[in-house]
C-alpha positions as CSV (number, residue, x, y, z in Angstrom):
1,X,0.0,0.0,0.0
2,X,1.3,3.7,-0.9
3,X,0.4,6.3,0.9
4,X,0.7,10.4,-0.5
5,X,0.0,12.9,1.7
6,X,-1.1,16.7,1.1
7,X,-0.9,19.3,3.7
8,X,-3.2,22.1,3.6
9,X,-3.8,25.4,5.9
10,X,-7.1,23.8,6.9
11,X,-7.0,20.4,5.6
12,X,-4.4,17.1,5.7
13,X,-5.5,15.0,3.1
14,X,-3.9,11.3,3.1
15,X,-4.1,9.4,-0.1
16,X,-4.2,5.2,0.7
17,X,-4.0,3.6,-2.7
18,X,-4.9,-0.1,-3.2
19,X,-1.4,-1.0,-4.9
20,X,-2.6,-3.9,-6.3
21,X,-2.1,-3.4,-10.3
22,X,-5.3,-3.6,-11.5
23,X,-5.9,0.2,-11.6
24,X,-3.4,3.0,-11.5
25,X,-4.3,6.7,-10.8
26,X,-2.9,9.0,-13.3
27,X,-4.2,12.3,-11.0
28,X,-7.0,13.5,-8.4
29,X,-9.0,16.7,-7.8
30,X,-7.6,18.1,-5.4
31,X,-4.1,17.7,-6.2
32,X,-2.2,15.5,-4.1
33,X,0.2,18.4,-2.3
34,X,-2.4,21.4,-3.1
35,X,-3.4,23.7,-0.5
36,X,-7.2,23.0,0.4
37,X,-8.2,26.2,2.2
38,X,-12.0,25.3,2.0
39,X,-13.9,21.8,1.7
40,X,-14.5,20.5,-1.9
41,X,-18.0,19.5,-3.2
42,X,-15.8,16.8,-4.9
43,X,-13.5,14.2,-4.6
44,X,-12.4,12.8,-8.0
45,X,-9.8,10.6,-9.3
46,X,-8.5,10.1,-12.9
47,X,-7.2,6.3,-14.1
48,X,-5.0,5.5,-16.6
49,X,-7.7,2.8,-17.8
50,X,-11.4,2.9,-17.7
51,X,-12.8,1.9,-14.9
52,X,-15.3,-1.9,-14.4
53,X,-18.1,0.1,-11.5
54,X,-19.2,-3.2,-10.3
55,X,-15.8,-3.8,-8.7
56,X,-14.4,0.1,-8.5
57,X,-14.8,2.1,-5.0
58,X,-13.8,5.0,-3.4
59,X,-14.3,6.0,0.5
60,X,-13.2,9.2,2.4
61,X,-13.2,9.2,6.2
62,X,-11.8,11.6,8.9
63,X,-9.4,10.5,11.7
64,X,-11.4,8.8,13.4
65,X,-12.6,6.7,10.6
66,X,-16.1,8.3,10.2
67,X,-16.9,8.1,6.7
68,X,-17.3,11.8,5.4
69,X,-18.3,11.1,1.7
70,X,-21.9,11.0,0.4
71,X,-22.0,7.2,-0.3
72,X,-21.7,5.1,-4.0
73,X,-19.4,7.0,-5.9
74,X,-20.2,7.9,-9.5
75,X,-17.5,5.9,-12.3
76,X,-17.7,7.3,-15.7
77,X,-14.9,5.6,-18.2
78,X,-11.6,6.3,-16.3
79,X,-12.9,8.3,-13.9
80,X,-14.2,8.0,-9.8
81,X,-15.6,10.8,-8.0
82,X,-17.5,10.5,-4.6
83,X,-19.5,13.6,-3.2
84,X,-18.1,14.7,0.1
85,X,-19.9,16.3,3.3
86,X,-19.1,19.7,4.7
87,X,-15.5,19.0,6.2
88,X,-13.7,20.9,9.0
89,X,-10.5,21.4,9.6
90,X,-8.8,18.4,10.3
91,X,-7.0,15.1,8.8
92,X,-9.1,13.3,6.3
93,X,-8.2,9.6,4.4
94,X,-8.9,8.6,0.5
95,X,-9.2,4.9,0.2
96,X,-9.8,3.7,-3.1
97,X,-9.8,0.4,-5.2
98,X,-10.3,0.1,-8.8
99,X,-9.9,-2.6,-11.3
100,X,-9.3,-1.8,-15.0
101,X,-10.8,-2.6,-17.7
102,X,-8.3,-2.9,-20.7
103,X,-8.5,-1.0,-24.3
104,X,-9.2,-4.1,-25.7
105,X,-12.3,-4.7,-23.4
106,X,-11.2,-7.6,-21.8
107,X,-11.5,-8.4,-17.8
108,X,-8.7,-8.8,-15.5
């Protein structure tokens, strides 16, 4: 498991990535290392694949492991995004898994 983390005057954002090859993040909104001075609507991560939904998942919880997201996130070719609560100030985690679909439209 890998593990970015982004500080921000407000926010700590820790990035857990499932490293487990069958889906590879290519960038996220926020940045990873971007100063988050108020909460995003949004989280939302970009693949370097498309993405299969039935097995693709995203979860963001504060330090004490509350989930803070708004539930299923939304998966739309290589892309995952999750709506998020309000957040406070604080330390929050990104825990993802995705499995790939290849250009060729076979399953891993």
């Amino acid at each position: 498991m890998r593990s970015v983390s982004a500080v921000s005057e407000r926010r700590k954002w820790l990035v857990h990535q499932k490293d487990d090859g069958f889906g590879d993040s290519d960038h996220a909104d926020p940045p990873v290392g971007a100063t988050v001075a108020t909460t995003p609507h949004d989280l939302m991560i970009w693949f370097t694949q498309g993405l299969e939904p039935a097995f693709s998942t995203v979860a963001v919880t504060d330090a004490g492991g509350a989930r803070v997201d708004e539930g299923k996130p939304r998966i739309s070719g290589n892309t995952m995004s999750v709506a998020l609560t309000a957040l406070s100030a604080g330390t929050y985690h990104v825990h993802w898994h995705a499995v790939s679909v290849p250009p060729d439209g076979a399953t891993i």
